[in-house]
C-alpha positions as CSV (number, residue, x, y, z in Angstrom):
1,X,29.2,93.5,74.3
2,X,28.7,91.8,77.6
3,X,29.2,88.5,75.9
4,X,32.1,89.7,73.9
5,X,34.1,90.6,77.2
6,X,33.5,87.4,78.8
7,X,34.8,85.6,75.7
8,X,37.7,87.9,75.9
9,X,38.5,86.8,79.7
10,X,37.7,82.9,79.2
11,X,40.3,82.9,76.3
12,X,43.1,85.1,78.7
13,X,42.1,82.5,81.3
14,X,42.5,79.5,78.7
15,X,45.9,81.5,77.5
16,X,47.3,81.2,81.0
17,X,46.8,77.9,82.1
18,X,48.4,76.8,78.9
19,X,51.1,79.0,79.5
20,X,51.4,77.9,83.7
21,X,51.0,73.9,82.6
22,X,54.2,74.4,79.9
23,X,55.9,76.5,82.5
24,X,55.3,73.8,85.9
25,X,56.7,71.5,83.2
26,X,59.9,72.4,83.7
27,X,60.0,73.9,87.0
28,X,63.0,72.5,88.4
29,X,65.5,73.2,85.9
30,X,64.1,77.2,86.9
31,X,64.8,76.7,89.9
32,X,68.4,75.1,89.7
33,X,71.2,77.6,89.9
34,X,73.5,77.0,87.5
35,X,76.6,78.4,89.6
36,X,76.0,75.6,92.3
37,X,75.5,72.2,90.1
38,X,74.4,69.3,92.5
39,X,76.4,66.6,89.8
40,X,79.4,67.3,87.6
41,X,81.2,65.1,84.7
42,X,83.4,62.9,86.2
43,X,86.3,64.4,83.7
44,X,85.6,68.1,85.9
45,X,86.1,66.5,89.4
46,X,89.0,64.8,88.3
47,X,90.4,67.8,87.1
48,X,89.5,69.6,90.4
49,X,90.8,67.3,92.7
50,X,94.4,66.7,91.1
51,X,94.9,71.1,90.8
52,X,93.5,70.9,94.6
53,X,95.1,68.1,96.2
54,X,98.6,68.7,94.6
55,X,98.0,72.3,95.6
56,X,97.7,71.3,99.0
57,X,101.3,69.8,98.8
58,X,102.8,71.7,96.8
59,X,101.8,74.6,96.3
60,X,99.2,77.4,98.2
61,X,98.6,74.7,101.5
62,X,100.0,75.5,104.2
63,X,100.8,71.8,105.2
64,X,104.6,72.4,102.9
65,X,105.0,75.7,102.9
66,X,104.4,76.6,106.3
67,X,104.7,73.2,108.4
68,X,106.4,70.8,106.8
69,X,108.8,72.1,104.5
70,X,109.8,74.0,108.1
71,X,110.1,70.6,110.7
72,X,112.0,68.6,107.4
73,X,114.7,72.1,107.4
74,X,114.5,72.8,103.8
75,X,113.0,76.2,104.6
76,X,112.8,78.4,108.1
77,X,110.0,80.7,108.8
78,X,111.7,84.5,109.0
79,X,108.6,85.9,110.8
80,X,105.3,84.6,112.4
81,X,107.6,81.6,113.4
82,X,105.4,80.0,115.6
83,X,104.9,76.9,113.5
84,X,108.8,76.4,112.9
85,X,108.6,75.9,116.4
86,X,106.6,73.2,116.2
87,X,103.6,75.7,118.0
88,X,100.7,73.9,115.4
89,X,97.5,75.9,115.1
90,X,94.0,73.9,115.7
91,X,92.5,75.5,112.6
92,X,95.0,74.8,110.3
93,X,95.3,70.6,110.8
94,X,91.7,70.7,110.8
95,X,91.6,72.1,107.3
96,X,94.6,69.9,106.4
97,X,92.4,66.8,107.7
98,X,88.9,68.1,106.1
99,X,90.4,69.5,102.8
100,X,92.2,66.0,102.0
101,X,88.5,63.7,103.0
102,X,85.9,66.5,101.9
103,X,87.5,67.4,98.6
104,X,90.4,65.9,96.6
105,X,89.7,62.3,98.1
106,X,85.9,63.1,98.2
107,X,85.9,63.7,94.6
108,X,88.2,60.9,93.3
109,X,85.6,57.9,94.9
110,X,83.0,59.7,92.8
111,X,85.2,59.7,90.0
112,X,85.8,56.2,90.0
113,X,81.9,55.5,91.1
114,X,81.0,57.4,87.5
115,X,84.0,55.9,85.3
116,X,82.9,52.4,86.5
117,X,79.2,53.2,85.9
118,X,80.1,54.1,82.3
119,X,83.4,51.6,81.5
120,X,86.0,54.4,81.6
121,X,89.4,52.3,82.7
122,X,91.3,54.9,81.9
123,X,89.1,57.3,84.2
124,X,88.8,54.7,86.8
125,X,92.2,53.7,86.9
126,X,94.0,56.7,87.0
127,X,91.2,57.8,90.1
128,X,92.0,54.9,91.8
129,X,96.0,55.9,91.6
130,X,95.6,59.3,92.5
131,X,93.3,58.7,95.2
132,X,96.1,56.0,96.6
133,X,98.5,58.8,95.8
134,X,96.9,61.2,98.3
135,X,95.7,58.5,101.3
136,X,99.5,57.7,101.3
137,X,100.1,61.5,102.4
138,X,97.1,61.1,104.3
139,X,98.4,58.2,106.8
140,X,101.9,59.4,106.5
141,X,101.1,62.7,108.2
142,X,99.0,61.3,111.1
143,X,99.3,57.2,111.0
144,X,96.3,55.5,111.7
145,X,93.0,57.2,109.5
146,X,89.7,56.2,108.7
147,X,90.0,54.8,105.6
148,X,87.9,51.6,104.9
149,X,85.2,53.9,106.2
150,X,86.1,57.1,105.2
151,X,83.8,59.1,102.3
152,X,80.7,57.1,103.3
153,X,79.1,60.1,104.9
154,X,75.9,59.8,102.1
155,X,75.4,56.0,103.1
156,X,75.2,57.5,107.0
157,X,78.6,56.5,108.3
158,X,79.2,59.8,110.2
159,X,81.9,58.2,112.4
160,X,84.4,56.2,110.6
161,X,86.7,54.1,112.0
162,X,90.2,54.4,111.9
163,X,92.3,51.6,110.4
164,X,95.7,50.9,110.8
165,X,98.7,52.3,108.8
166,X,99.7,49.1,108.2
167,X,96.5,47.9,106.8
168,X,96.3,50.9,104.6
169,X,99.3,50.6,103.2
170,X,98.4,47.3,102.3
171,X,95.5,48.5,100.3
172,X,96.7,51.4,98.8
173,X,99.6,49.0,97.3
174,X,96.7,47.1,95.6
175,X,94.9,49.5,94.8
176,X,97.8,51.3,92.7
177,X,99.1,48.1,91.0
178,X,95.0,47.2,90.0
179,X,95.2,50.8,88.4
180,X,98.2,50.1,86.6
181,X,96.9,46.6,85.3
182,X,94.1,48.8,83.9
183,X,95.8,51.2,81.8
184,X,97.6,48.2,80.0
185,X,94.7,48.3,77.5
186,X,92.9,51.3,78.2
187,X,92.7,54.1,75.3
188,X,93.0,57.4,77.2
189,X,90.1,59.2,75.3
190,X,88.2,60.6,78.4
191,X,91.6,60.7,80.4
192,X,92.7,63.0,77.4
193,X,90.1,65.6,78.1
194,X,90.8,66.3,81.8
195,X,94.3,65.1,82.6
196,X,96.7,68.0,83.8
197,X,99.4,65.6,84.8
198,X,100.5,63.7,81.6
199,X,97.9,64.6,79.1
200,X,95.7,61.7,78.6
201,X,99.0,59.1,77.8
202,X,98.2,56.1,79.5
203,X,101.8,54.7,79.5
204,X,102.9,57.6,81.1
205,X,100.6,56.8,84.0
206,X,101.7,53.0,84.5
207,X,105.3,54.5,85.1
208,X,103.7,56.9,87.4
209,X,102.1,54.5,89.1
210,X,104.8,51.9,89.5
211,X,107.3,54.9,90.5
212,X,104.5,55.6,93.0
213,X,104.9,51.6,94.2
214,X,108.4,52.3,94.5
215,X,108.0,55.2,96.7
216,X,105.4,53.1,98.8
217,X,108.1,50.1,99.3
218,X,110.5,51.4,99.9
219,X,108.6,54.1,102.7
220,X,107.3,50.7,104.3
221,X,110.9,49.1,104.0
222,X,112.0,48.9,107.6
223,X,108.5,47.9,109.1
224,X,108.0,44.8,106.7
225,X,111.5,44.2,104.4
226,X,110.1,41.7,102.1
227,X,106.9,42.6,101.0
228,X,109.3,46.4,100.1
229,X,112.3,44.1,98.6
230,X,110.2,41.6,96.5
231,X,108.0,44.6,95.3
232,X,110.3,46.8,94.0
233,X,112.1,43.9,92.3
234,X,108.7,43.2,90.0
235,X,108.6,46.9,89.5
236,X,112.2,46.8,88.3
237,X,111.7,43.7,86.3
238,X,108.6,45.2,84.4
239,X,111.2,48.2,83.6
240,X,107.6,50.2,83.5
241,X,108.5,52.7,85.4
242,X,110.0,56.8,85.7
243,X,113.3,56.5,83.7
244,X,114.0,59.5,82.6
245,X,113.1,63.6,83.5
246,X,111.0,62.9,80.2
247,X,108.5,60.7,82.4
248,X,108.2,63.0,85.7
249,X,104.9,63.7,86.6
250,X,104.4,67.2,87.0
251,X,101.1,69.4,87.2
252,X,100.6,71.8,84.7
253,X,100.2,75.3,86.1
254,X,98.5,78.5,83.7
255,X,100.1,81.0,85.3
256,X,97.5,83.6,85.6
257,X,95.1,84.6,88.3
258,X,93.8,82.8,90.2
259,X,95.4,79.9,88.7
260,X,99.7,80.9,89.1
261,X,101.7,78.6,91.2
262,X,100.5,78.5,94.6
263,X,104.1,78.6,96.3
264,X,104.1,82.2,94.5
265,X,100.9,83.2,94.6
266,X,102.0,83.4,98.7
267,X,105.4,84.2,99.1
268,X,104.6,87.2,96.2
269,X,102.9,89.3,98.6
270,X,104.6,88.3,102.0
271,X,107.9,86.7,102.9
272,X,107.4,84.5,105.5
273,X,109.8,81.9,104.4
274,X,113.7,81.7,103.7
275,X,116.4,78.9,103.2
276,X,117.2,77.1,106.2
277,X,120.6,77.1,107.3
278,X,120.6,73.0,107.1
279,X,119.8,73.7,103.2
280,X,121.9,76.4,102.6
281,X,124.9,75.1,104.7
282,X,125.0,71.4,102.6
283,X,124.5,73.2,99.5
284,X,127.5,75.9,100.1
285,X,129.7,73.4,101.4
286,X,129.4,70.6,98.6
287,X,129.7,73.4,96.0
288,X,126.3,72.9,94.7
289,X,125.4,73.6,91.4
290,X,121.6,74.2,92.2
291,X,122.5,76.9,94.5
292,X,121.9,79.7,92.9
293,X,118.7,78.1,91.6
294,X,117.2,76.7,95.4
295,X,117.9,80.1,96.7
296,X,118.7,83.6,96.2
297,X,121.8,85.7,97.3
298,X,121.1,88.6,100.0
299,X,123.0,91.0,97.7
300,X,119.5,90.3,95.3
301,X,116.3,92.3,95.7
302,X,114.7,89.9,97.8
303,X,111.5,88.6,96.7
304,X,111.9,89.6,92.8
305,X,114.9,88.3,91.5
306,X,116.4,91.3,90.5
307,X,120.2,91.4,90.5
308,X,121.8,94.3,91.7
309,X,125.2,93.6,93.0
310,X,128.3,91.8,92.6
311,X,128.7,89.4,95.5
312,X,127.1,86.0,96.1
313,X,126.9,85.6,99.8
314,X,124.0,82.8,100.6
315,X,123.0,82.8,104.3
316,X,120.0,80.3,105.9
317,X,118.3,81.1,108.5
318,X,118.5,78.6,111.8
319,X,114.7,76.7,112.2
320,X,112.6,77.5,115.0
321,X,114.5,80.6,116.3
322,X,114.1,82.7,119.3
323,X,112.7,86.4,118.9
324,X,110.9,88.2,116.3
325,X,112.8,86.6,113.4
326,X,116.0,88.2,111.4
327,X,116.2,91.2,109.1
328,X,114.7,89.6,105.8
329,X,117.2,90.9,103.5
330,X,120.1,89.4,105.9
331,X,119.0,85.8,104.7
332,X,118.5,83.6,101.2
333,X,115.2,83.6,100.5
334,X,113.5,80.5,98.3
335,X,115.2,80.6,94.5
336,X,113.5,82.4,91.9
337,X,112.6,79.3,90.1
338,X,111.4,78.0,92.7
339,X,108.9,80.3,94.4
340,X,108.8,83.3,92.2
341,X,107.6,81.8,88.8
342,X,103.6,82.4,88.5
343,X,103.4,79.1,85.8
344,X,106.3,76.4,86.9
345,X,104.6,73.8,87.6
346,X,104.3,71.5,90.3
347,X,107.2,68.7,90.2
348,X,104.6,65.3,91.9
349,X,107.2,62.3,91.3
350,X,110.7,62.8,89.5
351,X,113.3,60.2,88.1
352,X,116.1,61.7,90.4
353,X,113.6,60.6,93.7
354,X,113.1,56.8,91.7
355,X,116.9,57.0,91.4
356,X,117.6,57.5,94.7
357,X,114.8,55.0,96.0
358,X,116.7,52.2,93.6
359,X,119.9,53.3,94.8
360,X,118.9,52.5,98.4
361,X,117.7,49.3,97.0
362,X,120.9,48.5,95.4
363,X,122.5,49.2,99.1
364,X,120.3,46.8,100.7
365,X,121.4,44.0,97.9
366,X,118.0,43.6,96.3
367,X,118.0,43.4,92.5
368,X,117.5,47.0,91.4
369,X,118.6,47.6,87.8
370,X,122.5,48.5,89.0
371,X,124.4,49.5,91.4
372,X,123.9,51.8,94.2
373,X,126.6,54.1,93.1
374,X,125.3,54.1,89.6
375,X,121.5,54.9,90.7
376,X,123.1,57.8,93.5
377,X,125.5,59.5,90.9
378,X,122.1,59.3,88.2
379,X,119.9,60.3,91.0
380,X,122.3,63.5,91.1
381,X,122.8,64.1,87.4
382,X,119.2,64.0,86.9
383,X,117.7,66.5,90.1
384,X,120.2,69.1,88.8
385,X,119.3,68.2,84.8
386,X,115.9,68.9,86.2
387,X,116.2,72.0,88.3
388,X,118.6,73.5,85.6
389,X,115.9,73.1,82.7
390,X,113.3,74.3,85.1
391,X,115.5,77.4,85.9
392,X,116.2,78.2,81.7
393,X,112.3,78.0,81.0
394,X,111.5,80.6,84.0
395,X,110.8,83.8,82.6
396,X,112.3,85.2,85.5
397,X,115.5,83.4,85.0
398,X,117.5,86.5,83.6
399,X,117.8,87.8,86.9
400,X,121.2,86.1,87.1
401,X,121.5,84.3,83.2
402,X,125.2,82.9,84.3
403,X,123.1,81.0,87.4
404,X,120.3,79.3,85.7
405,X,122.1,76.6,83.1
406,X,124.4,73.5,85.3
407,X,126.1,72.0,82.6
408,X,127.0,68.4,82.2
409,X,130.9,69.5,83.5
410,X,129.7,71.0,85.9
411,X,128.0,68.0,87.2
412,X,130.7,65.9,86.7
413,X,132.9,67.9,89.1
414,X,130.3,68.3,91.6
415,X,130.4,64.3,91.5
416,X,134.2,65.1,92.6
417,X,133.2,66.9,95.5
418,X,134.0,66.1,98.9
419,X,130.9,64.5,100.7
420,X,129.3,64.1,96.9
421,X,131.9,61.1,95.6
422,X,130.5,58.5,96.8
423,X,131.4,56.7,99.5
424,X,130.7,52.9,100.4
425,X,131.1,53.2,104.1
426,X,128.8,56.4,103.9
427,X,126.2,55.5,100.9
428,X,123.2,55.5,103.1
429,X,123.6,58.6,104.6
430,X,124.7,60.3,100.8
431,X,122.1,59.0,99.2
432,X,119.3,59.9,101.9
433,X,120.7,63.6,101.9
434,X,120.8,63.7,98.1
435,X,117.7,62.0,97.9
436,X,116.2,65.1,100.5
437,X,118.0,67.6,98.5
438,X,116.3,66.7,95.0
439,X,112.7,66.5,97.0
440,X,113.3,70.4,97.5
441,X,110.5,72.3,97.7
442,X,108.7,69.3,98.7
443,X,108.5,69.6,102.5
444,X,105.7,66.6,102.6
445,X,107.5,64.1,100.8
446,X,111.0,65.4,102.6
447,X,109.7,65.2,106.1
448,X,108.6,61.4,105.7
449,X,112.2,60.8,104.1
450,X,114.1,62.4,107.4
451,X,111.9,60.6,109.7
452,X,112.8,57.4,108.4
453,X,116.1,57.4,107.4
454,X,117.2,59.9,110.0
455,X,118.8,62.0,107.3
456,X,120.6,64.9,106.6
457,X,121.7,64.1,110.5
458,X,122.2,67.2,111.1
459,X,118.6,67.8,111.9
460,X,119.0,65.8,115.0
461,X,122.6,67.3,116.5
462,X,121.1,70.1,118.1
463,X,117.5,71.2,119.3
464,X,115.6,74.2,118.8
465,X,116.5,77.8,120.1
466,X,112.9,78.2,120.4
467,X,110.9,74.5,120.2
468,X,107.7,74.3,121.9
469,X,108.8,70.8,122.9
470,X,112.0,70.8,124.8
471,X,113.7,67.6,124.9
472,X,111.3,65.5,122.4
473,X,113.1,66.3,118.7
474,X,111.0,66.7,115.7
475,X,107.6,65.8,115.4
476,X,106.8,61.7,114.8
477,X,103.5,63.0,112.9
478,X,101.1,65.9,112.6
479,X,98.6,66.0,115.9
480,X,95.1,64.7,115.1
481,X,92.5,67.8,114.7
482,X,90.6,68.7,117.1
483,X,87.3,68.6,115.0
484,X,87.9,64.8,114.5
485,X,87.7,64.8,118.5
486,X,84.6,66.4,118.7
487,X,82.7,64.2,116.4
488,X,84.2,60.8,116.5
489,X,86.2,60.8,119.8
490,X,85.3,57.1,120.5
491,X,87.3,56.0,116.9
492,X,90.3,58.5,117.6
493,X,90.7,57.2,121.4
494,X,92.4,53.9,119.7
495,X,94.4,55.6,117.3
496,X,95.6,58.2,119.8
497,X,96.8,55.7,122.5
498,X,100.6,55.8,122.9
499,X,100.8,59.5,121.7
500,X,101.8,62.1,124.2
501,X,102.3,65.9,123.5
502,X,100.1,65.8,120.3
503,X,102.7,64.6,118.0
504,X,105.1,62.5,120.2
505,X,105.5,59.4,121.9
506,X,104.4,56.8,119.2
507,X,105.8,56.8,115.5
508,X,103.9,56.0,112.6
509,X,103.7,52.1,111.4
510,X,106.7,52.5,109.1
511,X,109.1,54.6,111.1
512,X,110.8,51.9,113.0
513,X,114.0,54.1,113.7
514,X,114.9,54.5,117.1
515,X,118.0,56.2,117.1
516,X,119.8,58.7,115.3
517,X,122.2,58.9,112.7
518,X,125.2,59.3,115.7
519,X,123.4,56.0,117.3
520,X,121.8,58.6,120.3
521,X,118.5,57.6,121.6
522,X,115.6,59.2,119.1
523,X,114.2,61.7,121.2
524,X,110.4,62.1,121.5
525,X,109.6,58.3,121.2
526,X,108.5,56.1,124.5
């Protein structure tokens, strides 16, 4: 018996340890939580970082919606105004700065680490376009960034330099036309499963990324003319690029929470923003056919789209105002279509703004394709072509059905229109507006449009009731964060020198303007 029960226990013990050994065998993956993965498919971050870093332009970030969209005038805060008068808060530039490094760009070096590891092109070159795409909006925000440093903080580079504008520029330009070299015989297979932007279709990505080359000349145009002039001529010669609404890049958006357009997943719960009266007033007084689509008439239930009256009265709201802000159903709040559709998606890089950038071209005699009237009246035709289809697919569009369709006469006679005809002695200043007009909601891409061009003018005529800044203008960039201060203040010093008042003093490489449209000194620079 004895004997029997210590049998018994010596095979239990036997049972055990073969039972422990198989288990210690795989004793990691036990203890590996599946909800926290410590490496992803290069296909999922790419994914992630072009929802996320679009996002943060276009769509829940504060940096359009909030800032930028505010200091270019296509919107005005209606309460919590602070930030419409230029009054920046700490902890939102610092998220603007860490969300761009620790995420979206973050992510896209690892993308193109993985897709070079395993002889993706198409993964690797459309990484190294978007990741271009979002260190241009990067350095255009706040000039000189680290950059030939910058995501290294696994190799121990803690402190990155910072690099010049200039320099970045120059690498980001190389870096985007390397990308679209790539794609010329790349198959799109991985691209295909991850892509929310142009599904996989590689050609559709070399004309995005020569529209995107275009955009960079002609940004850099006044700070070094013939590197912009002879690189928008090879662009044009190529004919690769955005020529038609068929080719704009846009981001596809579900619709559904948590995943509904982030410009309405805000505004559909609080109104904080409203049509500036710089919008509003160039829109009502050129007869605009996108009107009724940009914003929404105060006799409408504001917020919803819900018509409920017979009059059409649009009213903006002055930027950076003084007191607690108007009554909200006194003034125009953001179209519909634009801020009240849970799936439009986000519109990245559009014909109409590659119209308007060859039309400026055309004005400065380089070889663009035709003439700068041609390019302005198509830049036109094809922002309200846009905006109108946009408008007839919203599912809120039967608010006002009449409203939603511009039709093809209607364009033509707003090409008629007084300030719209063009105008040879006036082109640069009509195509600029237009050009700021089509960006709408874009606030990112419209503020680095005003600061160079200096346009719509009337930005500059007048100051705020209310500016935190008296006497210096719009911001030249956004103020460096403070964080970056704290933990790399030897780097920033050189970068900061010249600035005064966070955001003043000294422009960015390529803004080179230093008066305004009238010919007045630019206020705010040194």
């Amino acid at each position: 018996m004895r004997k029997d029960r210590t049998v018994f226990i010596l095979l239990c013990v036997s049972v055990l340890m073969v039972l422990f050994s198989s288990c210690t065998d795989d004793f990691n993956s036990l203890n590996v939580d599946p909800n926290n993965p410590t490496d992803v498919p290069a296909t999922t971050l790419l994914t992630y970082a072009m929802h996320e870093g679009i996002d943060q332009e276009l769509g829940a970030g504060w940096m359009h919606h909030t800032y930028l969209s505010c200091w270019s005038q296509l919107y005005a805060k209606i309460q919590y105004i602070d930030e419409d008068r230029y009054l920046f808060r700490g902890t939102n530039i610092n998220g603007f700065w860490w969300t761009d490094y620790a995420r979206h760009l973050k992510d896209l070096a690892i993308v193109i680490e993985k897709a070079q590891e395993a002889e993706y092109k198409d993964m690797e070159a459309v990484g190294r376009i978007m990741k271009a795409y979002f260190f241009q909006r990067t350095t255009d925000c706040w000039g000189d960034v680290p950059y030939t440093e910058a995501l290294m903080g696994d190799e121990g580079i803690l402190t990155p330099k910072f690099d010049t504008q200039q320099s970045i520029y120059t690498d980001l330009i190389a870096e985007v036309k390397a990308g679209v070299a790539m794609l010329a015989d790349a198959e799109g297979d991985q691209l295909s499963k991850c892509d929310l932007i142009y599904g996989g279709d590689v050609d559709a990505w070399r004309k995005f990324g020569n529209s995107l080359l275009l955009r960079m000349y002609m940004r850099i145009s006044g700070a070094d003319e013939a590197t912009a002039q002879a690189g928008i001529q090879e662009v044009v010669s190529s004919g690769i690029y955005i020529q038609s609404n068929d080719d704009n890049a846009t981001l596809a958006i579900d619709g559904s929470k948590p995943y509904r357009n982030g410009l309405m997943e805000t505004l559909d719960t609080r109104t904080d923003q409203g049509c500036s009266k710089t919008m509003i007033d160039l829109l009502v007084g050129m007869n605009d056919p996108r009107l009724p689509i940009y914003a929404q008439d105060i006799d409408d239930d504001y917020g919803k789209g819900q018509f409920d009256g017979p009059d059409t009265i649009f009213v903006g709201q002055i930027n950076g105002d003084a007191g607690a802000g108007p009554v909200q159903s006194t003034i125009s709040l953001l179209g519909v279509p634009i801020a009240y559709d849970a799936d439009r998606p986000y519109q990245i890089l559009s014909y109409a703004d590659v119209c308007f950038i060859l039309a400026e071209a055309a004005l400065k005699g380089w070889t663009a394709g035709g003439s700068a009237q041609s390019w302005y009246e198509e830049g036109i035709r094809a922002s309200c072509e846009q905006w109108s289809a946009l408008a007839q697919a919203s599912p809120m569009a039967g608010y006002a059905p009449e409203a939603a369709e511009i039709t093809a006469a209607e364009i033509d006679a707003y090409l008629q229109e007084d300030g719209v005809a063009y105008d040879a002695a006036n082109a640069m200043e009509q195509i600029c507006t237009q050009r700021w007009m089509a960006l709408y909601p874009n606030g990112v891409q419209a503020f680095s449009v005003f600061r160079r061009t200096g346009y719509p003018a009337v930005i500059e005529t007048y100051e705020l009731p209310a500016t935190t800044y008296p006497g210096l203008g719009v911001p030249l960039r956004f103020p460096y964060p403070t964080d970056e201060e704290a933990r790399n203040s030897t780097n920033l010093a050189a970068a900061k020198a010249g600035i005064h008042d966070d955001m003043y003093g000294k422009p960015v490489w390529w803004d080179t303007r230093t008066t305004t449209a009238s010919g007045e000194p630019r206020p705010g620079i040194n």
